[in-house]
N, C-alpha and C positions, 0 to 999 in steps of 0.2 A: 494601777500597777501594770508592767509590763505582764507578767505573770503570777500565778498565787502556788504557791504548798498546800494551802489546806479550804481552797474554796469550798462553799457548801450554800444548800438550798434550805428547803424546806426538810422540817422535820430531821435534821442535821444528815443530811443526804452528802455525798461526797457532787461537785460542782467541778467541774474539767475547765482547767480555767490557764491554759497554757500559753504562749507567745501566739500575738494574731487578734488576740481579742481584745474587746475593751471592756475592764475590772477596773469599776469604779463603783465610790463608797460618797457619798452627802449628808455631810452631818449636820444636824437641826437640833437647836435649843427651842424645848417649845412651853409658849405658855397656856395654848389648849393640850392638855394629855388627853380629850375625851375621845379622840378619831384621828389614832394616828394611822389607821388601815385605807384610810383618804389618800393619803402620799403614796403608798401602793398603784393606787387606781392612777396618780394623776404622773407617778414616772411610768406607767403603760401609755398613757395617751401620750406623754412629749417623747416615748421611744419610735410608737408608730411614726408621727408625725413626721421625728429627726431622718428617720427610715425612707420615709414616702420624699422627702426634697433632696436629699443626698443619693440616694439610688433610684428613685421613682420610682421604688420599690411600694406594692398594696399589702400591706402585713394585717394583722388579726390578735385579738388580745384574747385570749383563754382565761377565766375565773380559775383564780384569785390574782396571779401571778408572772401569766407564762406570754411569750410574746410569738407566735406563729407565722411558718408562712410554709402553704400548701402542703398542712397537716405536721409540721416538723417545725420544731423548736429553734427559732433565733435565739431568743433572750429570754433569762430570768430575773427579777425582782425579789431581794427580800428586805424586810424594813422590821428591824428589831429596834425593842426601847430598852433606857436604861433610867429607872426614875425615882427618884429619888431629896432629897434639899432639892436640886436643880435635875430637869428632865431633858432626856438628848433621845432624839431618834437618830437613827441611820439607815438613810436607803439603799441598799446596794446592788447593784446592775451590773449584769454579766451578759454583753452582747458579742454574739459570735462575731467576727469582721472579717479576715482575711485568712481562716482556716480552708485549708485545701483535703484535711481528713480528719478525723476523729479517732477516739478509742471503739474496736468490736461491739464494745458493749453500750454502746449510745450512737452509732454508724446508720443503724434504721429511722431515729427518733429525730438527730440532730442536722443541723445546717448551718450555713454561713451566708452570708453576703455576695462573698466572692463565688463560694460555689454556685451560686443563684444568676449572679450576674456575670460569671465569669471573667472580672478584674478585680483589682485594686482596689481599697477605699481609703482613704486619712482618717484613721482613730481620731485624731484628734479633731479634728472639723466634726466628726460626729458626738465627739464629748460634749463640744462647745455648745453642738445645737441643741443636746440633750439640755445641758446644764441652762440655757437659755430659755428654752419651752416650760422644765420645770420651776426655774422663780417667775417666771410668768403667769401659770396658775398658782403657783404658793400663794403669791403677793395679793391678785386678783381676787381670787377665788378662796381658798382654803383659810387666810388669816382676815377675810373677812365673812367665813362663816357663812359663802357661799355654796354651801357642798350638793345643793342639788341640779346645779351647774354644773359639777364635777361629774355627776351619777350621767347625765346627759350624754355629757362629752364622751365618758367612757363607752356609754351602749352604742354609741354610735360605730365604734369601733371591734366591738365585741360582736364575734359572732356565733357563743351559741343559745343565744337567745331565739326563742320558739322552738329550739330543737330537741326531739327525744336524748337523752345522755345519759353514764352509769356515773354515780358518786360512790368512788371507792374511799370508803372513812378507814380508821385504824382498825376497824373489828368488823365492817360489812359493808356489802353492795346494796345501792339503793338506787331504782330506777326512778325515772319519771321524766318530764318536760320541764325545761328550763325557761320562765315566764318573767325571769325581771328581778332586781337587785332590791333590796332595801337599805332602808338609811344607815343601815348600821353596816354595808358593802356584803351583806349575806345575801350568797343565793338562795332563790324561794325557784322552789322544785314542783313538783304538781304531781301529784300518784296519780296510779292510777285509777282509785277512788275519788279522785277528784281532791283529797285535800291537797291544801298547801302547805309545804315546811319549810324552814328554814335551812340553810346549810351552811355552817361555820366555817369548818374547814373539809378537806377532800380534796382526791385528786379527782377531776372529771375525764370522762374519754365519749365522745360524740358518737353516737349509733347508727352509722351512716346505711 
């Protein structure tokens, strides 16, 4: 879409999704239902990527969702199912492109492209590479049940792995170190007692 009315993120967050950016939706008929939080992980890796050959731009993926660069939000991911007789995921990506300002209320958090590189980019050249990179791993990797190929690819790109961070859930703060994904794309956290937990979902914020 050129523009959205009612974009949204996670946990039905209001999503700033105005002229300039690229709002786009992928939709998937699938016959694994068991991990479709995979397709998450594997549109963060073909966003960097698309990022890093079109701007030469070095971006960073944030657990679960989020697409960074020097601390501030390029892009967001969410992939909701619908399942039923026949099952459909949808992934959908909202990357900043040629915004030159934002709303007050996301001015600290957000960025763009342009504002990074200060020019120009073709939404569309960067759709194409997106959409390209991800049937790449779909086809490779995810529908042959590759997925720890997937977990690979993503750390690599991920950077708050070994770092102290706070996991703000819907009802508390939970500190600890971030030690590494598991099969199911949870983060595994590390107290300060030493155990390990799991983390579903949450937003994170890095303890610099």
């Amino acid at each position: 879409a050129d523009s959205q009315t009612k974009g949204k993120g996670r946990f039905k967050r209001k999503w700033h999704s105005g002229k300039d950016g690229l709002w786009m939706s992928i939709p998937l008929k699938l016959k694994n239902t068991e991990k479709p939080q995979y397709l998450t992980f594997i549109a963060a890796i073909s966003v960097v990527e698309s990022i890093k050959k079109i701007s030469k731009l070095k971006t960073s993926i944030k657990w679960p969702n989020d697409i960074l660069y020097n601390k501030k939000k390029l892009c967001g991911i969410l992939t909701e199912g619908i399942f039923g007789k026949n099952n459909f995921v949808i992934v959908g990506i909202g990357l900043n492109v040629n915004q030159a300002k934002f709303p007050n209320e996301i001015r600290n958090t957000a960025t763009s492209l342009r504002m990074v590189k200060h020019r120009f980019f073709s939404i569309k050249s960067l759709m194409n590479e997106i959409i390209n990179n991800f049937f790449f791993l779909y086809h490779n990797y995810y529908t042959k049940n590759k997925l720890n190929h997937i977990i690979k690819l993503w750390k690599k790109r991920c950077d708050i792995i070994g770092k102290d961070i706070i996991v703000i859930t819907r009802t508390k703060k939970i500190y600890g170190k971030a030690v590494g994904i598991d099969d199911n794309c949870s983060l595994l956290l590390k107290l300060k007692n030493k155990k390990i937990i799991k983390i579903v979902e949450g937003d994170i914020k890095i303890r610099y």
